[in-house]
C-alpha positions as CSV (number, residue, x, y, z in Angstrom):
1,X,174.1,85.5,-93.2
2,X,175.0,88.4,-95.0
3,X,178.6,87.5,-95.5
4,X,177.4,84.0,-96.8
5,X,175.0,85.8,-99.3
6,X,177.9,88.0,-100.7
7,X,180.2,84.7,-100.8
8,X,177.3,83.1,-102.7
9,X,176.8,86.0,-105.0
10,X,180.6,86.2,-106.0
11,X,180.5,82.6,-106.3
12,X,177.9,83.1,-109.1
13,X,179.1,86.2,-110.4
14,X,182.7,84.3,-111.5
15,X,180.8,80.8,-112.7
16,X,178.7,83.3,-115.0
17,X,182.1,84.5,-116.2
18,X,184.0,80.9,-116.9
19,X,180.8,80.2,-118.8
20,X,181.1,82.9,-120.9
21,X,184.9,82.0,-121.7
22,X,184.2,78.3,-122.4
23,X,181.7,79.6,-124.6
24,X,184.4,81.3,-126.6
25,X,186.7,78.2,-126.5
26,X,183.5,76.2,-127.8
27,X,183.1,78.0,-130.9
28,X,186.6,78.7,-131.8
29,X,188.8,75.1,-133.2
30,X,192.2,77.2,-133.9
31,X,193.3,74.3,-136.0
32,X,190.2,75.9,-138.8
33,X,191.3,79.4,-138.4
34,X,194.3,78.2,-141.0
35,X,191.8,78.0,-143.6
36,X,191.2,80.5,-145.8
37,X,187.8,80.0,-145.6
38,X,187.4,80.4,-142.0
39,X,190.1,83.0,-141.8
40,X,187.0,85.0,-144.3
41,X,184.0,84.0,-142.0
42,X,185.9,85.3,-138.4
43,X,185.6,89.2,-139.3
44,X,186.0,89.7,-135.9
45,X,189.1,88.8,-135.7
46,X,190.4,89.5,-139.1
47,X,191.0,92.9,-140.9
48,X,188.8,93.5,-144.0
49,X,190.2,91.5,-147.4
50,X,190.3,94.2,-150.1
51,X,192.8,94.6,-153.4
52,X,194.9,96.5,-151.4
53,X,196.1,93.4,-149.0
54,X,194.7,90.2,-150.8
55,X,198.5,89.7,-152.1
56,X,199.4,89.6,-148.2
57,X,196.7,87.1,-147.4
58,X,198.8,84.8,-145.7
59,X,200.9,87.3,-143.7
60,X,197.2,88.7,-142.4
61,X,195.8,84.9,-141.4
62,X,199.3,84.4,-139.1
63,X,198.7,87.9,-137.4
64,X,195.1,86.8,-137.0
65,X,195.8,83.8,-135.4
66,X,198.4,84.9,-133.3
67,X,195.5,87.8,-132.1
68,X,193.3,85.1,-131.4
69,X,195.7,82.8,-129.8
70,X,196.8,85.8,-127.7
71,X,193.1,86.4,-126.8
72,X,192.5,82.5,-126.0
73,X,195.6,82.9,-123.1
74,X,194.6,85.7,-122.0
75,X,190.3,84.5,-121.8
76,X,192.3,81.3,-119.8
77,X,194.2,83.2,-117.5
78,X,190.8,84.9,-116.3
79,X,189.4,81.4,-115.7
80,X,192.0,80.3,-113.6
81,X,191.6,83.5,-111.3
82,X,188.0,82.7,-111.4
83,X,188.3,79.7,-110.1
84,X,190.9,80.5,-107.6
85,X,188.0,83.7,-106.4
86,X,185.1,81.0,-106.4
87,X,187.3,78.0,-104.5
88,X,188.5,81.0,-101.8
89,X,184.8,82.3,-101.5
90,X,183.3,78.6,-101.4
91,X,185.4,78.2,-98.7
92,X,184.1,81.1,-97.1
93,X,180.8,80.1,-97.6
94,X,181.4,76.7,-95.9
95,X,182.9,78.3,-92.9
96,X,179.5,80.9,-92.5
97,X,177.0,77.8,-93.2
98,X,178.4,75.3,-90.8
99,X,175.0,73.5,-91.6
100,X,173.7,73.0,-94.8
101,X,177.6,73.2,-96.4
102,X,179.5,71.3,-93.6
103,X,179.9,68.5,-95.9
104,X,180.5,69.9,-99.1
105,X,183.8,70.4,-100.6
106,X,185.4,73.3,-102.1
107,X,186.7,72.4,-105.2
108,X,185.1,73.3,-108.6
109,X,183.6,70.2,-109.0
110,X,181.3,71.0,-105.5
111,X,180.3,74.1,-107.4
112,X,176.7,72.9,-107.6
113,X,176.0,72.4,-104.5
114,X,177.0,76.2,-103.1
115,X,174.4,77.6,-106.1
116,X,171.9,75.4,-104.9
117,X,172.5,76.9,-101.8
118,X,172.3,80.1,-103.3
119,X,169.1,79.9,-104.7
120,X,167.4,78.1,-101.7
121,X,168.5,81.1,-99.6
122,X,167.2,83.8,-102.3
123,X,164.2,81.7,-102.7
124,X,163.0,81.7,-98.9
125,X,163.7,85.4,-98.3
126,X,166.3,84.3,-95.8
127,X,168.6,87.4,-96.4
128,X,166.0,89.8,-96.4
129,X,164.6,88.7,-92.7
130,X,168.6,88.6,-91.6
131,X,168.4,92.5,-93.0
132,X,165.1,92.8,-90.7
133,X,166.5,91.4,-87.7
134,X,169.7,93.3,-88.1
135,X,167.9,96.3,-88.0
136,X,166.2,95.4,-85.0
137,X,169.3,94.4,-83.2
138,X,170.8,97.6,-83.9
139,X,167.4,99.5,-82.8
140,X,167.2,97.7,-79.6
141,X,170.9,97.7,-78.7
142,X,170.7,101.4,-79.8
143,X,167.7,102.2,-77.4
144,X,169.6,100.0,-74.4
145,X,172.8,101.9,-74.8
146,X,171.1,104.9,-74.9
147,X,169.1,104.6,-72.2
148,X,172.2,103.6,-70.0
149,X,174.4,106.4,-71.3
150,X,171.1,108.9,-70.6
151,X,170.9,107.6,-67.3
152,X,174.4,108.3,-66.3
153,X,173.9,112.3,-67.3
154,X,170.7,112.4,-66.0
155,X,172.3,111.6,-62.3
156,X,174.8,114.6,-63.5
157,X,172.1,117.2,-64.7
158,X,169.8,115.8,-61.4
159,X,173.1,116.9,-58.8
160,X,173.3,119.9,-60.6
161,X,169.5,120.3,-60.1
162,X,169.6,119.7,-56.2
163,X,172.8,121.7,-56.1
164,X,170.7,125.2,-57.1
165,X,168.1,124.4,-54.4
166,X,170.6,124.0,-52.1
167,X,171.9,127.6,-53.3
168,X,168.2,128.6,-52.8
169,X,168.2,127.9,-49.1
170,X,171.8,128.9,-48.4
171,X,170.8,132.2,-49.6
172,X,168.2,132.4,-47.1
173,X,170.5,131.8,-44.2
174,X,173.1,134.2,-43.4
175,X,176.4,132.5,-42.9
176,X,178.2,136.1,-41.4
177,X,176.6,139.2,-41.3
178,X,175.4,140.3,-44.6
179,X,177.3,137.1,-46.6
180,X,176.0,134.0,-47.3
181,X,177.5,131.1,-49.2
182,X,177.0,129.0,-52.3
183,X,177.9,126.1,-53.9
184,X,179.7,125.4,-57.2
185,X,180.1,122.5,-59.2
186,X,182.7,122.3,-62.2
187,X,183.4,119.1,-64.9
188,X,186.1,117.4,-64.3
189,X,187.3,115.2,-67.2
190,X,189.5,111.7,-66.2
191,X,190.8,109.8,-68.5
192,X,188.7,106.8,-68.8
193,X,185.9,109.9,-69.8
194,X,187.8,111.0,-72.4
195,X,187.9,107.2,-73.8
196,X,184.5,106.6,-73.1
197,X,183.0,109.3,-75.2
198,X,185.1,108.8,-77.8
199,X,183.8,104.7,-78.1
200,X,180.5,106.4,-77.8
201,X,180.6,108.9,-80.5
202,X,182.1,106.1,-82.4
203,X,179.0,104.3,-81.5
204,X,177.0,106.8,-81.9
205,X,178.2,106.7,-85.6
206,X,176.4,103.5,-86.5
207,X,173.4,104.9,-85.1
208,X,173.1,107.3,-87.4
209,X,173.9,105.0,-90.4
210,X,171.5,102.0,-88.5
211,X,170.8,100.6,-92.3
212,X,174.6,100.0,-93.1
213,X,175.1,96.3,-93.2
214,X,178.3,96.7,-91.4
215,X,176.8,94.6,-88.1
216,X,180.0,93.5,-87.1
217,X,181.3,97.3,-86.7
218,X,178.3,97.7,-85.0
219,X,179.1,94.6,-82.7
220,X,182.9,96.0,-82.0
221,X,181.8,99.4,-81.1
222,X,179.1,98.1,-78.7
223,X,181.8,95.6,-77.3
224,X,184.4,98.6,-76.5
225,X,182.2,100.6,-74.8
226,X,181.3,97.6,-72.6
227,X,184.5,96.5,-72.1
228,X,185.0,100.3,-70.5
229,X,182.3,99.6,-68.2
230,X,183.1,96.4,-67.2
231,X,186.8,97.6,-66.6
232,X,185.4,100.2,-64.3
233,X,182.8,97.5,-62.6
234,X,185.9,95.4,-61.6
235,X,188.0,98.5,-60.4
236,X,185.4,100.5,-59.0
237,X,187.1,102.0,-56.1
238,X,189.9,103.8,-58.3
239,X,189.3,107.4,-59.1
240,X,188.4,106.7,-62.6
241,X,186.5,104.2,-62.5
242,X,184.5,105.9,-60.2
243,X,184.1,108.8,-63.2
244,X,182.3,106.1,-65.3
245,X,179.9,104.6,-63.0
246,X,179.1,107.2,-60.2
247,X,178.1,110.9,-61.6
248,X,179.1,112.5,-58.3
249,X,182.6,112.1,-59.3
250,X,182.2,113.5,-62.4
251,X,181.8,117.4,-60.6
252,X,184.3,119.3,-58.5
253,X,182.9,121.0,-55.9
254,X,183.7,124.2,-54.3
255,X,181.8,126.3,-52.3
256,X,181.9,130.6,-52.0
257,X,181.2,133.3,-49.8
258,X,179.1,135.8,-51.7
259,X,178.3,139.5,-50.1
260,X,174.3,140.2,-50.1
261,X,175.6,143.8,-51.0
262,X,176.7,143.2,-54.6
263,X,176.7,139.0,-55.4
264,X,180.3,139.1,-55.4
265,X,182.4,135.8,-54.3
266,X,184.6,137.3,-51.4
267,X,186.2,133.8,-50.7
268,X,186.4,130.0,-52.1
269,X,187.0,127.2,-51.1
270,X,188.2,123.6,-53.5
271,X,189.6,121.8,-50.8
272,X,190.6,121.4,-46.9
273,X,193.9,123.2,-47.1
274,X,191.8,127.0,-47.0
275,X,190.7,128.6,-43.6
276,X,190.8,127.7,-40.0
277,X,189.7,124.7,-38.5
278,X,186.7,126.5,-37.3
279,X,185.8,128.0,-40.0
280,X,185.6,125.0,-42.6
281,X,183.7,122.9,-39.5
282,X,180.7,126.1,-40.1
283,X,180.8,125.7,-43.5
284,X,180.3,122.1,-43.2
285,X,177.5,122.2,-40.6
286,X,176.1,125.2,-42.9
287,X,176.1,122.7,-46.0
288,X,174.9,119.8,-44.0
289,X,172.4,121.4,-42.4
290,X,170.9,122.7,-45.5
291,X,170.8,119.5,-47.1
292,X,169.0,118.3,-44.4
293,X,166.5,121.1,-44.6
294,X,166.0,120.0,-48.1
295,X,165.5,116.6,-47.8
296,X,162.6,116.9,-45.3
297,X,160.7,119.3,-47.2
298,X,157.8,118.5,-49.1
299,X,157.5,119.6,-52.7
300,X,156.3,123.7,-52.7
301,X,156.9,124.0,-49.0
302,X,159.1,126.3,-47.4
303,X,159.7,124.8,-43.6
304,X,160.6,120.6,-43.0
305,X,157.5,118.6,-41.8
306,X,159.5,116.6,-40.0
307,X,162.1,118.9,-38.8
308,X,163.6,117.3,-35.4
309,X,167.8,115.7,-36.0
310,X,169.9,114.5,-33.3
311,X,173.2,115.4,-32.8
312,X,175.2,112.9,-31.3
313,X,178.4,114.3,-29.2
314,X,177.7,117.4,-30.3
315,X,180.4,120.4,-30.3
316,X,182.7,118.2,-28.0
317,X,185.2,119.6,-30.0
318,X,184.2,122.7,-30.8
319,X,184.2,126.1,-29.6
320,X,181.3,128.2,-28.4
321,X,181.9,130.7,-30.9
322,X,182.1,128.1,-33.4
323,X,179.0,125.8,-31.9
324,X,176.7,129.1,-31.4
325,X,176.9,129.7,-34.9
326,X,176.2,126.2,-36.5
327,X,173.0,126.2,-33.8
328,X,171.4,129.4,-35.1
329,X,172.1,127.9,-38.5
330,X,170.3,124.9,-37.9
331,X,166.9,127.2,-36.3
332,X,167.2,129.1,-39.3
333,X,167.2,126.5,-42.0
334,X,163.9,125.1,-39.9
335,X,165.4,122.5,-37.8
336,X,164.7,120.8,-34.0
337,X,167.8,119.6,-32.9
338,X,168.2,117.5,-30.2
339,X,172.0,117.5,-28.7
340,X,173.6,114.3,-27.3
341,X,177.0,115.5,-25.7
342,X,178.9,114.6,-22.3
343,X,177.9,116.8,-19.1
344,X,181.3,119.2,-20.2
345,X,179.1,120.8,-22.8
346,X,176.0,121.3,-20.4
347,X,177.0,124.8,-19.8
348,X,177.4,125.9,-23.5
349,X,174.2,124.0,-25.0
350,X,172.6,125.6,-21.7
351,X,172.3,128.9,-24.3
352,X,170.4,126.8,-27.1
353,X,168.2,124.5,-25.2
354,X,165.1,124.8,-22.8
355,X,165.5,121.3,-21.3
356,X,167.6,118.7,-20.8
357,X,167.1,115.0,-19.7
358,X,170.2,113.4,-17.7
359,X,171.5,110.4,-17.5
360,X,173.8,109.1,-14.7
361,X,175.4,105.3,-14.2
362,X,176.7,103.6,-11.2
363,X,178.0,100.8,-11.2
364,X,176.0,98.2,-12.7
365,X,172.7,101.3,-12.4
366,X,171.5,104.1,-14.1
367,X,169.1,106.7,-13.2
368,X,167.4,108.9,-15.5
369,X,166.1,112.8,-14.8
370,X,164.6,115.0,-17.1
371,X,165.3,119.1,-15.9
372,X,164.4,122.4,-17.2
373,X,167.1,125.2,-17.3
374,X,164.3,127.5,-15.7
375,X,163.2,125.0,-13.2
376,X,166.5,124.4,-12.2
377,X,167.4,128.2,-12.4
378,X,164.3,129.0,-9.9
379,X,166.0,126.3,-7.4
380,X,169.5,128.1,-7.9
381,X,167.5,131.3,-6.7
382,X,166.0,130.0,-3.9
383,X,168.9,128.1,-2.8
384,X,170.8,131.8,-3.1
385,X,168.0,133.4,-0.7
386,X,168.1,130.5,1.4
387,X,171.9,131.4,2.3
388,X,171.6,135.5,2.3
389,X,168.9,135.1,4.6
């Protein structure tokens, strides 16, 4: 609509101007200007008649007449580009008014119709309600955007958010004597990132400027930074795609040791390629474990309402040293845990537990048997008298 207003106005602004020029071919017959008489009466065009040049009368009518006729060629060249400006912009018109103008032609002599046009679409207020609804396209698209874009680095500031809790309760735990660890998260920029800020600080720009009547820059900007999404959408298991859509992969994580004495990192960790085997498998359980812890509890409280977890075959590859430690992690951060593991590991989780229920299949059978370490401890005992006596 705006384009067809502007195509409408030029059209006007150049029929204004041929008007004026055949106004001036109207009231000037060349053939007259011979005259003496009418060379007197067009002051305009003639220097003043005084003793001085009256004996050159005639050599001052030619040179006006050539001025005039110089004028008149140069008033008709202007009318031709006119008309060439109003035929391109009619055409314009009839391509942005496929409705009213889809029969009209676009030579001069259709010229009525497109200010008809004109003036039906000033009259109605038509471009002034386009303006309104512009600026209500570019408000709501604004707020949707924004709200999308806002979501995204809320999930980010939100990780970052859990992350420090989690740093509360690691602190609380010691992971080795007098250490404990923490967790780190860093920005990592990809490449898709960098592309996507930059469409939306492009965007970003017609916010600022939301009464500019440049809709279709609007429109293009908008489009890019959907296209990036919908790019990522379609490839969402490659890395960067993955930076666009989910915030997780938008941090590195690392995780420290810190000494309690002085808050300085001892050791870090990025990746897997770091410490022993046993070593990262605590600081995983550590990190897991204190997730867990504070996932299950409430708001303000210190200790999981709902603390019990089940380990299923736990520490059948692990070593006592190394399962000793991620059990006394898991009491400290608040936690039951209930260990599911083959009978090889009954010795070791013998240290940890008070009880344990056993389950044993023959054949096509299975029998169930729940036993407490003491119980079964007081049989050993008598069983051991029984023979020394």
């Amino acid at each position: 609509m705006v384009e067809l207003k502007e195509n409408e106005k030029d059209i006007k602004k150049y029929t204004q101007e041929i008007d004026k020029i055949n106004h001036f071919f109207n009231n000037i017959n060349m053939k007259e200007i011979i005259t003496h008489k009418n060379f007197i009466a067009l002051k305009e065009y003639c220097p003043p008649i005084n003793k001085d040049n009256i004996h050159n009368i005639d050599k001052e009518r030619l040179a006006s007449y050539e001025k005039l006729n110089h004028q008149k060629d140069d008033y008709q060249r202007q009318k031709n580009e006119y008309e060439k400006s109003i035929v391109s912009q009619m055409g314009k018109a009839k391509n942005a008014d496929t409705g009213s103008l889809s029969e009209c032609g676009t030579q001069m002599i259709d010229l009525p119709e497109y200010l008809t046009r004109l003036d039906y679409l000033e009259s109605e207020g038509l471009p002034i309600q386009e303006k309104k609804f512009n600026e209500y396209l570019v408000s709501s698209s604004t707020d949707s955007v924004g709200q999308l874009l806002k979501a995204i680095e809320y999930q980010v500031g939100n990780i970052k958010e859990r992350i420090d809790k989690l740093n509360h309760v690691l602190k609380s735990v010691d992971f080795d004597k007098n250490k404990y660890l923490r967790l780190n998260t860093k920005p990592v920029i990809h490449q898709s990132l960098l592309e996507f800020e930059q469409a939306k600080k492009k965007l970003e720009g017609f916010y600022l400027n939301i009464k500019t009547d440049n809709t279709e820059g609007h429109y293009l900007a908008l489009k890019q930074l959907i296209d990036l999404l919908s790019q990522a959408v379609d490839k969402k298991h490659t890395l960067s795609a993955r930076s666009l859509l989910d915030a997780r992969f938008r941090l590195q994580f690392s995780i420290s040791v810190i000494s309690r004495m002085d808050d300085t990192e001892l050791s870090s960790f990025v990746g897997s390629q770091r410490g022993s085997g046993g070593e990262k498998e605590i600081i995983a359980s550590y990190v897991l474990t204190t997730s867990l812890s504070y996932a299950l509890n409430p708001k303000g409280m210190s200790l999981p309402t709902f603390s019990t977890i089940i380990l299923d075959e736990a520490f059948s590859k692990s070593s006592q040293v190394v399962a000793g430690r991620i059990v006394n992690a898991i009491w400290a951060f608040g936690l039951h845990p209930l260990f599911v593991t083959p009978n090889k590991e009954m010795r070791l989780l013998r240290q940890y537990t008070k009880s344990a229920i056993l389950v044993h299949r023959l054949g096509k059978y299975a029998s169930i048997q729940s036993y407490s370490w003491e119980r079964l401890q007081q049989e050993a005992d008598k069983i051991n008298q029984e023979k020394q006596s």
